[in-house]
C-alpha positions, 0 to 999 in steps of 0.5 A, a space after each residue: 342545690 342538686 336540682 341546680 347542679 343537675 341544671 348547669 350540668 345539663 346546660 354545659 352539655 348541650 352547649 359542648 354538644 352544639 359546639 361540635 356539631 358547628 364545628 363539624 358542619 364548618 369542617 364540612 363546608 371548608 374545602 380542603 387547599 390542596 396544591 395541584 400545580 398546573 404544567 404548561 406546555 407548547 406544542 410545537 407541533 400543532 403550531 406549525 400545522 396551522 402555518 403554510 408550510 411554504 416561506 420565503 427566505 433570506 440571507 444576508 452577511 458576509 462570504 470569507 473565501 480562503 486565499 482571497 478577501 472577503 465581500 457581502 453576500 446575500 441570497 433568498 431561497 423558497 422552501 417547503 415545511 415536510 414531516 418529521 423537521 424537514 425541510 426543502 428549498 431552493 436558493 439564489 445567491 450572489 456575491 462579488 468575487 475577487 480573483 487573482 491572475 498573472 497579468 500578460 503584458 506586466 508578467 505580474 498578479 493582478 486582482 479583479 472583481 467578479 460578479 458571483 452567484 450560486 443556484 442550488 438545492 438544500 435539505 435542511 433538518 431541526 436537530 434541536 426545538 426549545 423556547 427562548 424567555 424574552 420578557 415577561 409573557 413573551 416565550 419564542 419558540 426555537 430551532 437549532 438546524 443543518 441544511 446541505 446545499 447541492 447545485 450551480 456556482 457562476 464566476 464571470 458566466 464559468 460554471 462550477 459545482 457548489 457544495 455547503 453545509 451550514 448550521 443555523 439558530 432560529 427564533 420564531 414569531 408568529 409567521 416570521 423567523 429570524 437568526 444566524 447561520 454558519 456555512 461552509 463551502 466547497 467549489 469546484 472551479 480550477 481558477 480558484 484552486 489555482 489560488 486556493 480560493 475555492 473554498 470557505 465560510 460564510 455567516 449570515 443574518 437570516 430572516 424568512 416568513 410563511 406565506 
């Protein structure tokens, strides 16, 4: 009776120590699940050197002179990607201008329309970059700007000195950008002081490529 005791205790034992030691070599194997999450990131940077830094711009919306009615304006510029979010170019705009003048024979205000433009210089710097969500696996970068303009405005072959700045908010896709922009203007034109038309604003659509 010992005898057998003596064998089921020694078949336990070695049947516990087997299990252990399967149950180690499992541990062993198993890999620990640690969660490492992953952050993604887009370098903004590296993906406007690989651009040319020249594009071609266009704008196209609508010029609200003060004292006068507004009329559609567009204009197309060059510009040039420098370091740092800056930017240069130079812009070509037209318009049509209505101005209001005495009338010689009737003694009385008139109004006419005359063909307007503008040829200027601007300096235009990123203040703001981000991404904008679209749909899902589409994430378009993003940059909120002010630019100044300095140059030449032409009313009826009359020069005078052009003065704006503006505020603009671009999405960008792949070569092309597209958004809307904000201006305010300031010219220098005693004709158009005389009826308080010399200054404003302007909104447009803006859509320009890299080429």
């Amino acid at each position: 009776m010992k005898l057998l005791q003596l064998f089921v205790l020694a078949a336990l034992q070695m049947f516990a120590v087997s299990v252990f030691s399967e149950s180690e070599q499992l541990e062993e194997k198993t890999p620990e699940l640690i969660y490492e999450p992953i952050s993604k990131r887009v370098d903004l940077s590296a993906e406007a050197k690989e651009k040319s830094p020249w594009a071609v711009v266009g704008r196209f919306g609508e010029m609200m002179p003060q004292g006068t009615d507004s009329a559609p304006t567009m204009s197309f510029a060059a510009e040039y990607a420098l370091p740092w979010s800056f930017y240069v170019g130079a812009e070509a705009g037209y318009t049509t201008w209505k101005t209001t003048f005495v009338s010689a024979t009737a003694a009385k205000l008139k109004s006419e329309d005359k063909d307007a433009g503008h040829a200027t210089l601007y300096v235009s710097y990123d203040v703001l970059h981000g991404l904008a969500y679209i749909t899902e696996g589409l994430t378009l970068p993003w940059r909120f700007a002010v630019q100044g303009n300095i140059g030449k405005s032409f009313i009826d072959a009359r020069q005078a000195r052009y003065l704006s700045g503006s505020l603009a908010w671009k999405v960008q896709y792949k070569d092309i950008h597209a958004g809307i922009e904000w201006r305010k203007f300031d010219i220098n034109n005693r004709e158009l002081s005389a009826t308080s038309s010399d200054e404003g604003t302007q909104w447009a659509v803006v859509i320009g490529t890299s080429f």
